[in-house]
C-alpha positions in Angstrom: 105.9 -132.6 135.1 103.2 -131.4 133.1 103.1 -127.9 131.5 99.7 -126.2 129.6 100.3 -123.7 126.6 97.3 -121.4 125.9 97.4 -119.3 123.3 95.3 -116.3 124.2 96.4 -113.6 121.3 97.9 -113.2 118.0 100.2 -110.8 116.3 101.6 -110.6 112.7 104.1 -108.4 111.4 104.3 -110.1 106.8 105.0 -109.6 103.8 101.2 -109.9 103.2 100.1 -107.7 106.1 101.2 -106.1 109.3 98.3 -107.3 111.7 96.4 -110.3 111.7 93.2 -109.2 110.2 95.2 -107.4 107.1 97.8 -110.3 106.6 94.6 -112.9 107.2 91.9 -110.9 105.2 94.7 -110.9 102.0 95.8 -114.2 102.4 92.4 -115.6 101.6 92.5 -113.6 98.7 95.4 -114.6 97.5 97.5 -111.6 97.2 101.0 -112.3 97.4 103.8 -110.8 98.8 106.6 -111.7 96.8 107.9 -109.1 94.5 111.6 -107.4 93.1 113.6 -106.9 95.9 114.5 -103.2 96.3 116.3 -103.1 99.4 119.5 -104.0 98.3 121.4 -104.2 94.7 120.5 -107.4 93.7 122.2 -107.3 90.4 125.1 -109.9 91.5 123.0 -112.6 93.0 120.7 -115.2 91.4 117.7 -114.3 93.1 115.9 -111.1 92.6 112.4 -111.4 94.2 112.1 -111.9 98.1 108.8 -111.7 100.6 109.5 -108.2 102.2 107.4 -106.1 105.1 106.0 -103.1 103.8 104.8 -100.3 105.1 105.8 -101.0 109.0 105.6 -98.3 111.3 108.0 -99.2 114.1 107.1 -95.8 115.8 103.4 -97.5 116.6 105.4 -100.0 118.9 108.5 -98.7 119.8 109.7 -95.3 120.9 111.5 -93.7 118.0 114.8 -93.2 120.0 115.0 -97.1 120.4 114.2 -97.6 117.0 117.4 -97.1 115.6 119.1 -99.5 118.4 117.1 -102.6 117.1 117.3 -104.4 114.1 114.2 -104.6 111.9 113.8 -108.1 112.5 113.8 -107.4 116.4 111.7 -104.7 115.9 109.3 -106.7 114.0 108.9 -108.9 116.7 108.6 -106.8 119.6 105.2 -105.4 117.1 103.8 -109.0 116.6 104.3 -109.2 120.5 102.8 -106.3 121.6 99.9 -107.1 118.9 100.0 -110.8 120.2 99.5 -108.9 124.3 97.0 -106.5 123.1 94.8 -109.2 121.3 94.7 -111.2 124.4 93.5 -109.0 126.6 95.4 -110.5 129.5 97.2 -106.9 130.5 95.7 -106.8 134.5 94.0 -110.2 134.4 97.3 -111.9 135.5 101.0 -111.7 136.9 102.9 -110.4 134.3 105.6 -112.2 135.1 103.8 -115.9 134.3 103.2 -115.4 130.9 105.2 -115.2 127.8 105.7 -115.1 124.1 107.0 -116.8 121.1 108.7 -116.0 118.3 109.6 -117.8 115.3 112.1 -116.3 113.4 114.4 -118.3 110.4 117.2 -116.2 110.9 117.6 -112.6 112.0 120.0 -109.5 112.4 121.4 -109.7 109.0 121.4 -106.2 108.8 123.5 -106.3 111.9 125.8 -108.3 110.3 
């Protein structure tokens, strides 16, 4: 059985932007998004620098009650989705039960942990 992919929008929630135009536009001009991890005392482990979000508005994708509920990660990913829904277009123009979207994520809900 064959199966088509189309990818219709895009969404971006980085360390070098938190939309696709920001995180593309400073990517091209080479601004990096590594710096001192502040986060967390870091003062007992070997590495001190780290790629982190900043300046995400969870609020702008999630109602504020849920926010707490989530785990960042999970809450970034449910605003590179709806970014992701929102740049297709494809609200009303199909079932929105036959279309989905992917996430890649390296490991998440360490703040659960």
């Amino acid at each position: 059985m064959s199966r088509r992919v189309v990818v219709t929008g895009l969404g971006a929630i980085s360390p070098v932007g938190n939309d696709v135009p920001t995180m593309w536009k400073n990517l091209v001009d080479g601004v990096c998004g590594i710096e001192t991890i502040t986060e967390f005392d870091t003062s007992e482990l070997k590495v001190h620098i780290a790629g982190t979000v900043k300046d995400f508005e969870p609020e702008k994708y999630i109602e504020k009650r849920e926010v707490r509920k989530l785990d960042l990660y999970t809450q970034y990913a449910i605003a590179a989705a709806q970014q992701a829904v929102d740049d297709s277009g494809i609200l009303g123009k199909i079932d929105e039960n036959r279309f989905g979207v992917y996430i890649g994520a390296g490991i998440g809900g360490l703040h659960t942990f």
